[in-house]
N, C-alpha and C positions, 0 to 999 in steps of 0.2 A: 522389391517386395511391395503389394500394395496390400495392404487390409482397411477392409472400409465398411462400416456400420450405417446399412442403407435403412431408411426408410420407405415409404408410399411414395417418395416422389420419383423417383426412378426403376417403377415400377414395369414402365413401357422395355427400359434394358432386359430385362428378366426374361422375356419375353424372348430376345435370340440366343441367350443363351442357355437356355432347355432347363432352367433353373424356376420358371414362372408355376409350373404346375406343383411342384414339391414346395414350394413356397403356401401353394393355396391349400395343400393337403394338410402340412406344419400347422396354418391358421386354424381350419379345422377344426384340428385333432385339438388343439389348445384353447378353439372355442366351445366346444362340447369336454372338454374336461379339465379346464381351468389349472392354476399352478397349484404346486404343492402332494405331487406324488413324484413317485419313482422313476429316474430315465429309463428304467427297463421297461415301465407302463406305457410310456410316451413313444418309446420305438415300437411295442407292440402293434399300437394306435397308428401311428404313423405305417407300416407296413402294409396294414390293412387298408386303409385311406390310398397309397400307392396302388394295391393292388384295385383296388376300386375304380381307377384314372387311369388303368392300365400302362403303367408304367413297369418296366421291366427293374429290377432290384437282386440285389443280394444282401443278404443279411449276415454279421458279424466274419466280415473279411478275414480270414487270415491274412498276415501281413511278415514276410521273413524280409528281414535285415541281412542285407548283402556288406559284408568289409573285408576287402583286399580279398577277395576270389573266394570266401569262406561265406556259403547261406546261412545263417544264423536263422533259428523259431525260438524268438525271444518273445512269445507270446502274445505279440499285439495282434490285434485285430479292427479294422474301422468298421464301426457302427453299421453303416450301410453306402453301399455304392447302386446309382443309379443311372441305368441307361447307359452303362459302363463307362460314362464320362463323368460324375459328379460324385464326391465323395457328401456322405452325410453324418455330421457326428449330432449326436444330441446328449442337451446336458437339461439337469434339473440343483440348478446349485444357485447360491443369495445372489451370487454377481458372475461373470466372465472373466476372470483375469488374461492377460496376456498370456501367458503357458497354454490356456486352452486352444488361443490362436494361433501361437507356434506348434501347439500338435498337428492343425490341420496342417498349418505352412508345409511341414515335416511330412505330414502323409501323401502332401500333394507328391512334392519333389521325393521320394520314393518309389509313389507309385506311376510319375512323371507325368500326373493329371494335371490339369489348366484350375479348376473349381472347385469351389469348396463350400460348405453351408455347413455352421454352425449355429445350433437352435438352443437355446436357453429358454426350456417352458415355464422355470420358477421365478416367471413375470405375469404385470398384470394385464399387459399389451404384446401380443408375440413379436410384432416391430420392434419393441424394444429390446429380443433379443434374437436379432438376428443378426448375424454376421455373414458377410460373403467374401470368401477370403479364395484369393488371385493366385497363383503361381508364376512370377512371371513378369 
């Protein structure tokens, strides 16, 4: 399992793995509307910022829980998957704890996706909350 809390300097990486452009949308959205509102606001923003870059997306995945032969809709859903290879979750909360990383971990290996981006808008530098979290 890696999870790694990148900043600007490995920015060039981002770049092959199709994670560079949702990256610059996130900045964006969180440069034109600073922290301290609602994740719902911030995915709005963010969707429309995607759609702008044309990127292809869905919005609030359902997500069913498979155990021992039995589909479980135990109501989750991921925030947003894009390019049907990156999952996106965003949060607007004081800090990231480690759970919110093991969600992604958890949705990667579910939905048996390689990437992950976890955004934390309720900062004062979006680099400071970004996570890119590996399956793998």
């Amino acid at each position: 399992m890696k999870i790694q809390h990148k900043g600007t300097k490995d920015t060039k990486d981002l770049r092959h793995d199709g994670s560079y452009e949702i990256v610059g949308a996130a900045i964006e959205v969180h440069r034109k509307l600073g922290p301290g509102l609602l994740e719902s606001a911030y995915e709005s923003c963010l969707c429309r910022e995607l759609l702008l870059r044309g990127l292809a997306f869905q919005r609030q995945v359902p997500l069913a829980l498979e155990y021992r032969g039995l589909q479980l809709d135990c109501g989750y859903r991921l925030d947003l998957v894009v390019e049907r290879s990156i999952i996106v979750e965003v949060k607007a909360t004081r800090k990231i704890l480690p759970i919110h990383r093991a969600q992604v971990l958890t949705y990667l290996k579910l939905t048996h996706l390689r990437l992950g981006l976890l955004f934390n808008f309720n900062v004062e530098i979006l680099r400071c909350g970004l996570y890119r979290i590996i399956n793998g």
